[in-house]
PyMOL Python script that loads the backbone (N, CA, C, O; Angstrom):
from pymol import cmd

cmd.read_pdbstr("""\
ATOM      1  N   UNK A   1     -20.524 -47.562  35.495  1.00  0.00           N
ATOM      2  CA  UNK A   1     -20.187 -48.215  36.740  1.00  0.00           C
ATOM      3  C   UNK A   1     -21.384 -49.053  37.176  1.00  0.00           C
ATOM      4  O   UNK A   1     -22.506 -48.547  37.210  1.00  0.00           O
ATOM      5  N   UNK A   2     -21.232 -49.938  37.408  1.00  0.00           N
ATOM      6  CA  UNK A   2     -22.213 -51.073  37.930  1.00  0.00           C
ATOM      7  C   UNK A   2     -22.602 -50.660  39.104  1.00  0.00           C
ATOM      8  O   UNK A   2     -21.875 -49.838  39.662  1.00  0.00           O
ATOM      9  N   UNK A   3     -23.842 -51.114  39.790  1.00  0.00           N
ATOM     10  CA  UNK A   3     -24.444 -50.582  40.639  1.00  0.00           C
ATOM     11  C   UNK A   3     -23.437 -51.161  41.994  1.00  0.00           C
ATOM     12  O   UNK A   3     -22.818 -50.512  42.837  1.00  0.00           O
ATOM     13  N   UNK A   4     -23.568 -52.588  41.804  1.00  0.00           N
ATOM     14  CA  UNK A   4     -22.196 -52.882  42.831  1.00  0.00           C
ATOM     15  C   UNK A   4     -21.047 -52.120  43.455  1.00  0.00           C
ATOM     16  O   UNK A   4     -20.850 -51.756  44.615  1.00  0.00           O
ATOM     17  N   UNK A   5     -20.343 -51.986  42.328  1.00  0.00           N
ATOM     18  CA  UNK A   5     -19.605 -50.828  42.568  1.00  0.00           C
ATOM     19  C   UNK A   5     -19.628 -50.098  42.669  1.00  0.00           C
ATOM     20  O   UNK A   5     -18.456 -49.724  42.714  1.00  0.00           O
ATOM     21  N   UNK A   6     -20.715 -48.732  42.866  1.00  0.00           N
ATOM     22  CA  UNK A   6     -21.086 -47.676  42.741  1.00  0.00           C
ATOM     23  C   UNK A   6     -21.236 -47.855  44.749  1.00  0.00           C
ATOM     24  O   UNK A   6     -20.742 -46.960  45.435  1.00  0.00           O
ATOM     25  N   UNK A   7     -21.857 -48.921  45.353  1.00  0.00           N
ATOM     26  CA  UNK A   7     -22.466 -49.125  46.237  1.00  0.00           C
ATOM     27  C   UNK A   7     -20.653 -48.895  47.118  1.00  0.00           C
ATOM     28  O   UNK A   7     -20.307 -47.975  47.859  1.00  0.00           O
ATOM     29  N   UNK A   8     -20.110 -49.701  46.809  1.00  0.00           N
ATOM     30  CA  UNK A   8     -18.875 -49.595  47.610  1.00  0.00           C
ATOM     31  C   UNK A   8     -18.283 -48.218  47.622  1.00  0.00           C
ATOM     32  O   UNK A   8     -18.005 -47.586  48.641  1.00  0.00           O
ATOM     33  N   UNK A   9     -18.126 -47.836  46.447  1.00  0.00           N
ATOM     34  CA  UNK A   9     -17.442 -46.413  46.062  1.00  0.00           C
ATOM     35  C   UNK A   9     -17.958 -45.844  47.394  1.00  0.00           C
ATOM     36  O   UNK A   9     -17.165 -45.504  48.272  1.00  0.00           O
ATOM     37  N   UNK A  10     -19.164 -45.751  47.529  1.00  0.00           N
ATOM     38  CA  UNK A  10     -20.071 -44.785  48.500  1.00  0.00           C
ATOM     39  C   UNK A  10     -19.771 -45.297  49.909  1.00  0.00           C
ATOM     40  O   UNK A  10     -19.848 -44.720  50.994  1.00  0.00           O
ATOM     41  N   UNK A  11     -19.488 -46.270  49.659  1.00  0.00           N
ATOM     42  CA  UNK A  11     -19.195 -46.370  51.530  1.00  0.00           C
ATOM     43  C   UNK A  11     -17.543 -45.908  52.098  1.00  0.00           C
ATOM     44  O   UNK A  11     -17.238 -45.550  53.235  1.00  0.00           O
ATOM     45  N   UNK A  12     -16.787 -46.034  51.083  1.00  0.00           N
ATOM     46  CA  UNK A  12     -15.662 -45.317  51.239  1.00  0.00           C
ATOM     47  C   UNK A  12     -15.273 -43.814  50.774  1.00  0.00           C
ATOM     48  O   UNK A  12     -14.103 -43.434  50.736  1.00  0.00           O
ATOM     49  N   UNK A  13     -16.293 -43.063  50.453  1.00  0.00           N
ATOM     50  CA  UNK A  13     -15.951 -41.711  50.474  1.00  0.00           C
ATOM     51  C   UNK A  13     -17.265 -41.138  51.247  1.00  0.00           C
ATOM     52  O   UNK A  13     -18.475 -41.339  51.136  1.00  0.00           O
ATOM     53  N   UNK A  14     -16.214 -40.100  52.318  1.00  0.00           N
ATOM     54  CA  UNK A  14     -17.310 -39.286  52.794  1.00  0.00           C
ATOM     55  C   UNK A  14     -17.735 -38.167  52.254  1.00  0.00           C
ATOM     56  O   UNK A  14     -16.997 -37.381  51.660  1.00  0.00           O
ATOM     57  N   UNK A  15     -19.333 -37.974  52.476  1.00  0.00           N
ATOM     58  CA  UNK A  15     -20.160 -36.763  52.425  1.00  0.00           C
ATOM     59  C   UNK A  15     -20.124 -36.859  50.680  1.00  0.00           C
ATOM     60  O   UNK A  15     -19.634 -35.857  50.158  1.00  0.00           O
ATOM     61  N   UNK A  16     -20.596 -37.971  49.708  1.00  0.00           N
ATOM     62  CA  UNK A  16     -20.865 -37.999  48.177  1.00  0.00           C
ATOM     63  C   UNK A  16     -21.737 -37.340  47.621  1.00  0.00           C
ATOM     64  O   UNK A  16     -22.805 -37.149  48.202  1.00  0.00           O
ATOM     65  N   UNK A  17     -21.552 -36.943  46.642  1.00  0.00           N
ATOM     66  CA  UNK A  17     -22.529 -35.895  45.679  1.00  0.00           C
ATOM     67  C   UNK A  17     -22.427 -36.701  43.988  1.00  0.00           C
ATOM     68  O   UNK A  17     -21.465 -37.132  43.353  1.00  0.00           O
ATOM     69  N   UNK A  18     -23.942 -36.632  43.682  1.00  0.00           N
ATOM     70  CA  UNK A  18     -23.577 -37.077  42.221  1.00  0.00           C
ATOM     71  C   UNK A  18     -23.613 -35.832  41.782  1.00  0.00           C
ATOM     72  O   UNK A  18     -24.258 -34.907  42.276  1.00  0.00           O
ATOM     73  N   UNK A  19     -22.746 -35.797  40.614  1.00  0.00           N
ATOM     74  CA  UNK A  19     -22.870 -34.264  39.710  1.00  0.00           C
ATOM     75  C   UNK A  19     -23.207 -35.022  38.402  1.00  0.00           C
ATOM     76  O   UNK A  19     -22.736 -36.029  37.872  1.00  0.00           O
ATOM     77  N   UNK A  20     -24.393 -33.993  38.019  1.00  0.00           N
ATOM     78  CA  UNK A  20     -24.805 -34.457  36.836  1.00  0.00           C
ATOM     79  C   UNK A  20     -25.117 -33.386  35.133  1.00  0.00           C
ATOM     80  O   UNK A  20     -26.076 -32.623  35.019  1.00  0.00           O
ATOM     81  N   UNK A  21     -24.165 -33.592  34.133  1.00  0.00           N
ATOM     82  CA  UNK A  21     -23.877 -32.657  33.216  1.00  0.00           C
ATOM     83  C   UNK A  21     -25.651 -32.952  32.578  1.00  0.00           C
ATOM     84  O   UNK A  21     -26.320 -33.901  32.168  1.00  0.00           O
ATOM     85  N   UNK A  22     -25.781 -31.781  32.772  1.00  0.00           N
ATOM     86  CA  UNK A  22     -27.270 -31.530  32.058  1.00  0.00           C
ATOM     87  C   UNK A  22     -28.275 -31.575  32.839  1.00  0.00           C
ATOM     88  O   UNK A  22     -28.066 -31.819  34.027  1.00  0.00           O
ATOM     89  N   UNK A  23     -29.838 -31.314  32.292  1.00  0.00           N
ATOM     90  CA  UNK A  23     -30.950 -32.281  33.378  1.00  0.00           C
ATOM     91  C   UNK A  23     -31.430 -33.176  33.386  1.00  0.00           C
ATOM     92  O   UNK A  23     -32.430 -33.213  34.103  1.00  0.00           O
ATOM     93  N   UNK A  24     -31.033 -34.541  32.572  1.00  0.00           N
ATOM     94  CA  UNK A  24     -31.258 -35.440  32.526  1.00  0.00           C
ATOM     95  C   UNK A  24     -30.650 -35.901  33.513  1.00  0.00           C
ATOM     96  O   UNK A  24     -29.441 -35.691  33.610  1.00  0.00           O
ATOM     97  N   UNK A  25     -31.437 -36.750  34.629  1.00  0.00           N
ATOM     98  CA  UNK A  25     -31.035 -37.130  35.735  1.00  0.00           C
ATOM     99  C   UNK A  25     -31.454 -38.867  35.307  1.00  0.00           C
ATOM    100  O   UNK A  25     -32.620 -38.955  34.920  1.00  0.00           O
ATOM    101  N   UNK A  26     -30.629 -40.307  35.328  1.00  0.00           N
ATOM    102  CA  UNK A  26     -30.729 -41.481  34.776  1.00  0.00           C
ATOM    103  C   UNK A  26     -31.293 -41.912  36.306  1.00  0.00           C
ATOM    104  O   UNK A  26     -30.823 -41.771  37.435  1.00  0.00           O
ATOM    105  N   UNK A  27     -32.715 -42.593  35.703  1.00  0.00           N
ATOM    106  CA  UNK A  27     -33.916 -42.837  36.564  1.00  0.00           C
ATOM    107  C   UNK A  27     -33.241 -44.206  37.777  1.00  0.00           C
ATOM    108  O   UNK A  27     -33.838 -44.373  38.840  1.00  0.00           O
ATOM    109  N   UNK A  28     -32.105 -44.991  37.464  1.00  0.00           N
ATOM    110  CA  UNK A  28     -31.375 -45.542  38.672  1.00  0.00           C
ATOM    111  C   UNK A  28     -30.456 -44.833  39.384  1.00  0.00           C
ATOM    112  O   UNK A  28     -30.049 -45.153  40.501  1.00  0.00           O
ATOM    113  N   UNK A  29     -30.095 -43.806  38.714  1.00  0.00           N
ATOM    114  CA  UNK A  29     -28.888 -43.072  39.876  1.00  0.00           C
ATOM    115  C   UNK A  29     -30.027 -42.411  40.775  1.00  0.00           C
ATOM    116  O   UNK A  29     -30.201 -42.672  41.965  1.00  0.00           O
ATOM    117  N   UNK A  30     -30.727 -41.571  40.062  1.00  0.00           N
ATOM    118  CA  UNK A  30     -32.001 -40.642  40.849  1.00  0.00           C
ATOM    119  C   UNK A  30     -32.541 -41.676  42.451  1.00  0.00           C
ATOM    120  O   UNK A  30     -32.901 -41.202  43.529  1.00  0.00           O
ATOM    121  N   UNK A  31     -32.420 -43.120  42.078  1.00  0.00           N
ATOM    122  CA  UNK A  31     -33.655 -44.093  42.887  1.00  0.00           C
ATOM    123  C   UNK A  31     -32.656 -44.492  44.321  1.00  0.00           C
ATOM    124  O   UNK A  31     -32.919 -44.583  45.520  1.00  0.00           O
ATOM    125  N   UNK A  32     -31.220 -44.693  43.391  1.00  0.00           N
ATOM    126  CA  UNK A  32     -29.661 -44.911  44.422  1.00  0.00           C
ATOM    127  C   UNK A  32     -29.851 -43.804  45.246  1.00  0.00           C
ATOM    128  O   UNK A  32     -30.181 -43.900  46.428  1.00  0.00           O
ATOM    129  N   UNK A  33     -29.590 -42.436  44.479  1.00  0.00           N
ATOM    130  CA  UNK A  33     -29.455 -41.545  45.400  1.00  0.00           C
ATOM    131  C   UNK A  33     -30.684 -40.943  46.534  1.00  0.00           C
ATOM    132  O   UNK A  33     -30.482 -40.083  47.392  1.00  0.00           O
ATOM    133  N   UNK A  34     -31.639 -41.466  46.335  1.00  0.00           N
ATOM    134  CA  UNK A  34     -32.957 -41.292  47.467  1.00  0.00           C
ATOM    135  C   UNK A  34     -32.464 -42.451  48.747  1.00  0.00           C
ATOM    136  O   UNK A  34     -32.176 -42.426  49.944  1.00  0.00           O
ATOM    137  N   UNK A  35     -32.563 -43.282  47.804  1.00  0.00           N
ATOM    138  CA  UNK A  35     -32.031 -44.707  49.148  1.00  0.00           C
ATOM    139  C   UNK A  35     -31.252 -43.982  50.156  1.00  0.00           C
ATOM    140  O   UNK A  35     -31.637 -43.538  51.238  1.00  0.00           O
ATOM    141  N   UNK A  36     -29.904 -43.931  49.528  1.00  0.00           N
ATOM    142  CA  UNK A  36     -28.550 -43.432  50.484  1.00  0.00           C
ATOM    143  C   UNK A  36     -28.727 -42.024  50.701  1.00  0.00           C
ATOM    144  O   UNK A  36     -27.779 -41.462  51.250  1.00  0.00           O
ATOM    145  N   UNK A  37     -29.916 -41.189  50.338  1.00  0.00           N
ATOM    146  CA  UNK A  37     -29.347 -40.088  50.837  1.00  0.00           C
ATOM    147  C   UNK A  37     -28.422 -39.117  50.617  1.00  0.00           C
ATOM    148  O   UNK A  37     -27.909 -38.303  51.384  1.00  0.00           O
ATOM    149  N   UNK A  38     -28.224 -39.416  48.939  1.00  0.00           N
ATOM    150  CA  UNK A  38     -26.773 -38.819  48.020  1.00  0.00           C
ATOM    151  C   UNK A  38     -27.838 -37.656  47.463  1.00  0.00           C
ATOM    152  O   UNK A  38     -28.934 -37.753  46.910  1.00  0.00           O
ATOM    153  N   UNK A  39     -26.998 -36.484  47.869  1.00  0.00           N
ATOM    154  CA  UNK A  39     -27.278 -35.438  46.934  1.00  0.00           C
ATOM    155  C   UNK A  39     -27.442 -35.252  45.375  1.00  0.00           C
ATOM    156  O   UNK A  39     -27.146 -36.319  44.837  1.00  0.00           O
ATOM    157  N   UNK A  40     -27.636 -34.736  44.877  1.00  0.00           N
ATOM    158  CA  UNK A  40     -27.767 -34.406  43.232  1.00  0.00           C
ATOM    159  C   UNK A  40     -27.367 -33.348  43.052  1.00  0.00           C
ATOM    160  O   UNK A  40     -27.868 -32.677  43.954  1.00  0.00           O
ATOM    161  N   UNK A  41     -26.402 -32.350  42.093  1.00  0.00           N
ATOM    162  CA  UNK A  41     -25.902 -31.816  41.844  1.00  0.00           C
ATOM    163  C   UNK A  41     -26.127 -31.422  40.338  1.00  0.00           C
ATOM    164  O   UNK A  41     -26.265 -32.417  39.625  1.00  0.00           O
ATOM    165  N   UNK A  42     -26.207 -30.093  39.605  1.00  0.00           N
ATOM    166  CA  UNK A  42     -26.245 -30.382  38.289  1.00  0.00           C
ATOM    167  C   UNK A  42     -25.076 -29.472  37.997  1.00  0.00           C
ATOM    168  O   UNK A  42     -24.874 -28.698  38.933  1.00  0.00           O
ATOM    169  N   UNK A  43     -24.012 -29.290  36.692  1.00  0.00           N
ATOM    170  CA  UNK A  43     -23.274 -28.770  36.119  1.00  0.00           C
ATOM    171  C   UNK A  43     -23.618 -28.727  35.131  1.00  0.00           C
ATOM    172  O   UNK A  43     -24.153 -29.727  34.652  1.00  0.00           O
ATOM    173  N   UNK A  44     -23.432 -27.264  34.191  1.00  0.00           N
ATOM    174  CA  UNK A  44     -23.327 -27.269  32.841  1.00  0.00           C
ATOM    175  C   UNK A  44     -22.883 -25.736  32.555  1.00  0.00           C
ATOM    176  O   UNK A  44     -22.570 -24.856  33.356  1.00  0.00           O
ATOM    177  N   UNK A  45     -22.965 -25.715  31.080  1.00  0.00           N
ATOM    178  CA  UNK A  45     -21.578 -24.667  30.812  1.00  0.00           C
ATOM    179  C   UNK A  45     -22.510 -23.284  31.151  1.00  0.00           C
ATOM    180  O   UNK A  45     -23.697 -23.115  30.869  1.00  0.00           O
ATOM    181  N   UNK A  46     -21.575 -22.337  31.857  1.00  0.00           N
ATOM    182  CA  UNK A  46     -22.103 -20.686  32.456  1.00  0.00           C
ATOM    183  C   UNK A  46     -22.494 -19.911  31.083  1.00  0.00           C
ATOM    184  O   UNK A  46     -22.533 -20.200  29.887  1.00  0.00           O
ATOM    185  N   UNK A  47     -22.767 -18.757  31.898  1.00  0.00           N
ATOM    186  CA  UNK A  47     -22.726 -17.665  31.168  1.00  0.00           C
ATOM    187  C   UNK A  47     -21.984 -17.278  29.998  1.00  0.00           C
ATOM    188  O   UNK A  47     -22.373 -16.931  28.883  1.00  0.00           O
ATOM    189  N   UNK A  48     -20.583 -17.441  30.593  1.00  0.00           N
ATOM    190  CA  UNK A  48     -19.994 -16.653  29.812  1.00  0.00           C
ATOM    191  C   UNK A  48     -19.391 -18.558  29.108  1.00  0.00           C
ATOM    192  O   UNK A  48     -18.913 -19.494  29.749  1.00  0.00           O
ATOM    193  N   UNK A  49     -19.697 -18.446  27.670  1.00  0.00           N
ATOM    194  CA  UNK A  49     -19.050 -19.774  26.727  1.00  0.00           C
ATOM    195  C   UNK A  49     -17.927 -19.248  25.694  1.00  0.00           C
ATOM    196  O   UNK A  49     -17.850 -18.102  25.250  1.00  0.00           O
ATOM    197  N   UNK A  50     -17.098 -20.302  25.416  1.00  0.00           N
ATOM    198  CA  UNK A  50     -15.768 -20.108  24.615  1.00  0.00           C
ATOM    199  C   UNK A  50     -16.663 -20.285  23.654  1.00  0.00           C
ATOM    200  O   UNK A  50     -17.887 -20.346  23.778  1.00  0.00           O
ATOM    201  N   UNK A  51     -15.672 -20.409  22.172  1.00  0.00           N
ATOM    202  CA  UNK A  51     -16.188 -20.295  20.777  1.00  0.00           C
ATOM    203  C   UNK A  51     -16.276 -22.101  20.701  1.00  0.00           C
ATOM    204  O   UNK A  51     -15.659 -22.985  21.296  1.00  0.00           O
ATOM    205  N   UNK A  52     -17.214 -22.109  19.802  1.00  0.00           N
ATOM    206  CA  UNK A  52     -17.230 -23.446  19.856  1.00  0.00           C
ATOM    207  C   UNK A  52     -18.141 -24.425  20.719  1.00  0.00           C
ATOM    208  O   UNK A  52     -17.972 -24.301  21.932  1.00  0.00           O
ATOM    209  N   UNK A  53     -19.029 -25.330  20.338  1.00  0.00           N
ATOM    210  CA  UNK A  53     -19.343 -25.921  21.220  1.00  0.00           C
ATOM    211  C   UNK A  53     -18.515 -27.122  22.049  1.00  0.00           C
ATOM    212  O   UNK A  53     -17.320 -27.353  21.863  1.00  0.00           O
ATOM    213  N   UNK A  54     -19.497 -27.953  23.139  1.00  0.00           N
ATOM    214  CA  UNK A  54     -19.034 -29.354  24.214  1.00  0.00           C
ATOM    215  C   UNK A  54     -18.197 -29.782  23.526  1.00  0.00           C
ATOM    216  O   UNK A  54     -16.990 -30.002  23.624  1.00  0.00           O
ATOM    217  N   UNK A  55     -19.653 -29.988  22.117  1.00  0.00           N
ATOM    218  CA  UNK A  55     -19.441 -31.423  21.277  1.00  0.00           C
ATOM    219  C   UNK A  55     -18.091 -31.522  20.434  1.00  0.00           C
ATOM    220  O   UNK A  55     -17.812 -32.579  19.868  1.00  0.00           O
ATOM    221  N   UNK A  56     -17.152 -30.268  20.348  1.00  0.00           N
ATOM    222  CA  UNK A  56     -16.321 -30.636  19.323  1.00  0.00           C
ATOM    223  C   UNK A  56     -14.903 -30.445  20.246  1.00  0.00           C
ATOM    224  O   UNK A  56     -13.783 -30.128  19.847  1.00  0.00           O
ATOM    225  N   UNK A  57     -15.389 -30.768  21.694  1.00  0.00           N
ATOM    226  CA  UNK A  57     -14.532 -30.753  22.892  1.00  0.00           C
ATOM    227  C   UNK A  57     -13.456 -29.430  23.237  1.00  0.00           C
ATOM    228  O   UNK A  57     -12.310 -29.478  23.684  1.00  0.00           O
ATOM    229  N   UNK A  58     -14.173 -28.416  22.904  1.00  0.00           N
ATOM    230  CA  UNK A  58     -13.946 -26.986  23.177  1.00  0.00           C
ATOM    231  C   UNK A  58     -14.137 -26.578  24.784  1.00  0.00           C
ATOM    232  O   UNK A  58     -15.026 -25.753  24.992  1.00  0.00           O
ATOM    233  N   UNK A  59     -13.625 -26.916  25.586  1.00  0.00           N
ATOM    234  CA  UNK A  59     -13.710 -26.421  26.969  1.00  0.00           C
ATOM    235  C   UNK A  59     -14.239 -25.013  27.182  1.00  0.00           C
ATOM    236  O   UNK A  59     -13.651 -24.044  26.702  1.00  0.00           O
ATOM    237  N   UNK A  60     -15.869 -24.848  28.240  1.00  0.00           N
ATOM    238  CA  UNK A  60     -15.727 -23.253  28.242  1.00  0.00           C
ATOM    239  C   UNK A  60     -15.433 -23.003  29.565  1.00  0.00           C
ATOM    240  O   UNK A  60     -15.136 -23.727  30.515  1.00  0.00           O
ATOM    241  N   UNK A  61     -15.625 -21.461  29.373  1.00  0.00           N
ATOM    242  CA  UNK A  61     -14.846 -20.369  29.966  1.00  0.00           C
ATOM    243  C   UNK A  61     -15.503 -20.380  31.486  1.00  0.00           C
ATOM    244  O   UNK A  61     -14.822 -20.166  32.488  1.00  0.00           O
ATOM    245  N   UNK A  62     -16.766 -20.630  31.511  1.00  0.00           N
ATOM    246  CA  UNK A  62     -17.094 -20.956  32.490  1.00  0.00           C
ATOM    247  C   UNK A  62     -18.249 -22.457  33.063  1.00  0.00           C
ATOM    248  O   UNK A  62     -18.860 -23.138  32.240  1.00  0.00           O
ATOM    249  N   UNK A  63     -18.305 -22.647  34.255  1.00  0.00           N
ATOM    250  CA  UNK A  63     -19.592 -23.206  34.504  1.00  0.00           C
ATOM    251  C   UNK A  63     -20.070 -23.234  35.934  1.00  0.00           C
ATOM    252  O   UNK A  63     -19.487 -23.036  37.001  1.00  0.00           O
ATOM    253  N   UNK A  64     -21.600 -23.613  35.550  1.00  0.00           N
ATOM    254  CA  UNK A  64     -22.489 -23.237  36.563  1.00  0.00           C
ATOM    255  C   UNK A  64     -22.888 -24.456  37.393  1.00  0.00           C
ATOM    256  O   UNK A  64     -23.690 -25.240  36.885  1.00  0.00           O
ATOM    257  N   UNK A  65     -22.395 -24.705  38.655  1.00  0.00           N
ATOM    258  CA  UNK A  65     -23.036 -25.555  39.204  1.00  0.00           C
ATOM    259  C   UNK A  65     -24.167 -25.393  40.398  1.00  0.00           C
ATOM    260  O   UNK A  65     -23.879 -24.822  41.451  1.00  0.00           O
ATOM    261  N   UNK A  66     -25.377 -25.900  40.165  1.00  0.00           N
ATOM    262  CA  UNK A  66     -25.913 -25.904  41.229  1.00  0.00           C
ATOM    263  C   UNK A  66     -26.871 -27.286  41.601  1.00  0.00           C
ATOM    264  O   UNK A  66     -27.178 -28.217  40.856  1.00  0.00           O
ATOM    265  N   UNK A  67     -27.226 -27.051  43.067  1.00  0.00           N
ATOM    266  CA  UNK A  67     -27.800 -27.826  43.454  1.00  0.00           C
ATOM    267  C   UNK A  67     -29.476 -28.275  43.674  1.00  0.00           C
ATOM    268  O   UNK A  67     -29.986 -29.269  44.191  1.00  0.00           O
ATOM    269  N   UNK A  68     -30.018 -27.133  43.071  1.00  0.00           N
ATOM    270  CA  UNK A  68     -31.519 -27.409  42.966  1.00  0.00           C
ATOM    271  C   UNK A  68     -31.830 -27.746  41.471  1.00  0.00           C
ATOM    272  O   UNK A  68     -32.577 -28.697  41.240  1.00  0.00           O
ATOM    273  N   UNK A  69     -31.261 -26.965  40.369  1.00  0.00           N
ATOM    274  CA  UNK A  69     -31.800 -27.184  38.688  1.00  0.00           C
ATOM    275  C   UNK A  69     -30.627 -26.793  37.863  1.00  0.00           C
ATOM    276  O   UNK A  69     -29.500 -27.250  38.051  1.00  0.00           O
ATOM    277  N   UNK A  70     -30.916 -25.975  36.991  1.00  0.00           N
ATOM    278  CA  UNK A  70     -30.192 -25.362  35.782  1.00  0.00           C
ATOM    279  C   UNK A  70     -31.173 -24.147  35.924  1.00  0.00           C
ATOM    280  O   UNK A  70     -32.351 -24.061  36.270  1.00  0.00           O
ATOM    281  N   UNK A  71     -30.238 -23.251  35.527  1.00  0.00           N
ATOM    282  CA  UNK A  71     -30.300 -21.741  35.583  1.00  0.00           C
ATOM    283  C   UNK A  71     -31.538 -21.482  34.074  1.00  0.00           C
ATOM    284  O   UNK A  71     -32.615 -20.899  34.207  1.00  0.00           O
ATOM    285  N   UNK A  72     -31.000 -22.107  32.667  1.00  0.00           N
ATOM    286  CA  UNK A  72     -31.998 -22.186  31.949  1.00  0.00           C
ATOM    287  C   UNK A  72     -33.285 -23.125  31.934  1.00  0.00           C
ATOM    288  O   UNK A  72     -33.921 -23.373  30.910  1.00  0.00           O
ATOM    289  N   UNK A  73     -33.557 -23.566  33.076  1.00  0.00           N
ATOM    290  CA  UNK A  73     -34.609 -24.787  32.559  1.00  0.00           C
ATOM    291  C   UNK A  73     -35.963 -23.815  33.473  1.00  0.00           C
ATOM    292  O   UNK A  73     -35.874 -23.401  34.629  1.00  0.00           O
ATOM    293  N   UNK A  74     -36.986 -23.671  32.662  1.00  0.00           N
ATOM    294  CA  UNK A  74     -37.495 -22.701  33.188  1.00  0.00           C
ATOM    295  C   UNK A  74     -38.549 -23.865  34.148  1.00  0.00           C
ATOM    296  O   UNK A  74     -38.602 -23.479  35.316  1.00  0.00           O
ATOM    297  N   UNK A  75     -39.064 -24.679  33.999  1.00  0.00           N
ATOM    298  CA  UNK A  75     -39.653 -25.663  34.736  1.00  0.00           C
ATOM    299  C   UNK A  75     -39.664 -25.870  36.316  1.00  0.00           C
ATOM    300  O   UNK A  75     -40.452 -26.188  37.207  1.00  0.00           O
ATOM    301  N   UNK A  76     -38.321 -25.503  36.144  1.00  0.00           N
ATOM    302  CA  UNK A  76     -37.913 -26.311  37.825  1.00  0.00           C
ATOM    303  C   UNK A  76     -37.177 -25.136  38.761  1.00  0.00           C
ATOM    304  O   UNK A  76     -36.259 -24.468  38.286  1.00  0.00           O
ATOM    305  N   UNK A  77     -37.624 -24.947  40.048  1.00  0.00           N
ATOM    306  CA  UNK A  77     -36.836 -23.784  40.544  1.00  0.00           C
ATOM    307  C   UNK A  77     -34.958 -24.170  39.964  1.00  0.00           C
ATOM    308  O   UNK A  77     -34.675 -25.200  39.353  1.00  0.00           O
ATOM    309  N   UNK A  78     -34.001 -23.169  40.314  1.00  0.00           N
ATOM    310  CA  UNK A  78     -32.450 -23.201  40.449  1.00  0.00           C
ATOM    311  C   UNK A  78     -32.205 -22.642  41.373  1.00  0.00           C
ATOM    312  O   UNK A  78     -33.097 -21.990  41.917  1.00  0.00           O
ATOM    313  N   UNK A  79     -30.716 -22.684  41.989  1.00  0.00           N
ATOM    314  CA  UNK A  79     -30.365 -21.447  42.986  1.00  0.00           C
ATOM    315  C   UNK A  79     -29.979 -20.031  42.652  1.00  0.00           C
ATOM    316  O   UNK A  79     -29.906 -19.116  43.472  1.00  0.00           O
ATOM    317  N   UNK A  80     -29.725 -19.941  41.282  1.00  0.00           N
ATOM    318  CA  UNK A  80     -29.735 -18.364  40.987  1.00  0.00           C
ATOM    319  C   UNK A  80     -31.062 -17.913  41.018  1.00  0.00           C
ATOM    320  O   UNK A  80     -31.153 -16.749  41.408  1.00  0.00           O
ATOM    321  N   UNK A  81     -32.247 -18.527  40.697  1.00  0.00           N
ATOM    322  CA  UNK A  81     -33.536 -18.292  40.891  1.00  0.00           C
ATOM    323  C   UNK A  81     -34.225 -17.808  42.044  1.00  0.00           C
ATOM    324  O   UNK A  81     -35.087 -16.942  42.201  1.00  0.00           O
ATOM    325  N   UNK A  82     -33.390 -18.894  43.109  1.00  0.00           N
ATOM    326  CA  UNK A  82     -33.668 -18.510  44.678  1.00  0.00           C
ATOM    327  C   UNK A  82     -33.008 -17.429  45.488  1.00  0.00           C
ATOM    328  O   UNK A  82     -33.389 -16.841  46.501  1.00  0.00           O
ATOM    329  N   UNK A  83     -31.836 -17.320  44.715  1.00  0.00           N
ATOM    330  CA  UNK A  83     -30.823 -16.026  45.117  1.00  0.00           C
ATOM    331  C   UNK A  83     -31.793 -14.588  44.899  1.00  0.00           C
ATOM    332  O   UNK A  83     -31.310 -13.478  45.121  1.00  0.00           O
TER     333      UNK A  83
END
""", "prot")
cmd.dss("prot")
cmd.show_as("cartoon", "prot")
cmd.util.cbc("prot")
cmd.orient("prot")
């Protein structure tokens, strides 16, 4: 999505969150979302995983979203961390 459009999207939905699969956070959404004030969000697959990995488009069983990190990234606080 072009930044243009990304810009409008945001003025017509209230209270936006980017959710972002993994921790790679892409260094213009990160810079958008400081400007406006858009949250960051991360998702990725829980605890408990189906057989199979993402990549061979195996849906799992669960996932974890939170709003400070990833539960495995030992670097950066998470909210199960803070729990």
């Amino acid at each position: 999505m072009e930044v243009e459009q990304l810009h409008i999207a945001m003025k017509v939905t209230h209270n936006p969150v980017f959710i972002i699969w993994g921790r790679t956070t892409p260094a213009h959404l990160s810079s958008y979302a400081e400007i406006y004030n858009i949250p960051i969000y991360y998702i990725e697959d829980g605890f408990i995983r189906s057989i199979g990995l993402g990549a061979n488009h195996v849906p799992p069983l669960s996932l974890c979203l939170d709003k400070t990190g990833l539960y495995y990234d030992s670097t950066q606080p998470s909210d199960l961390e803070n729990i």
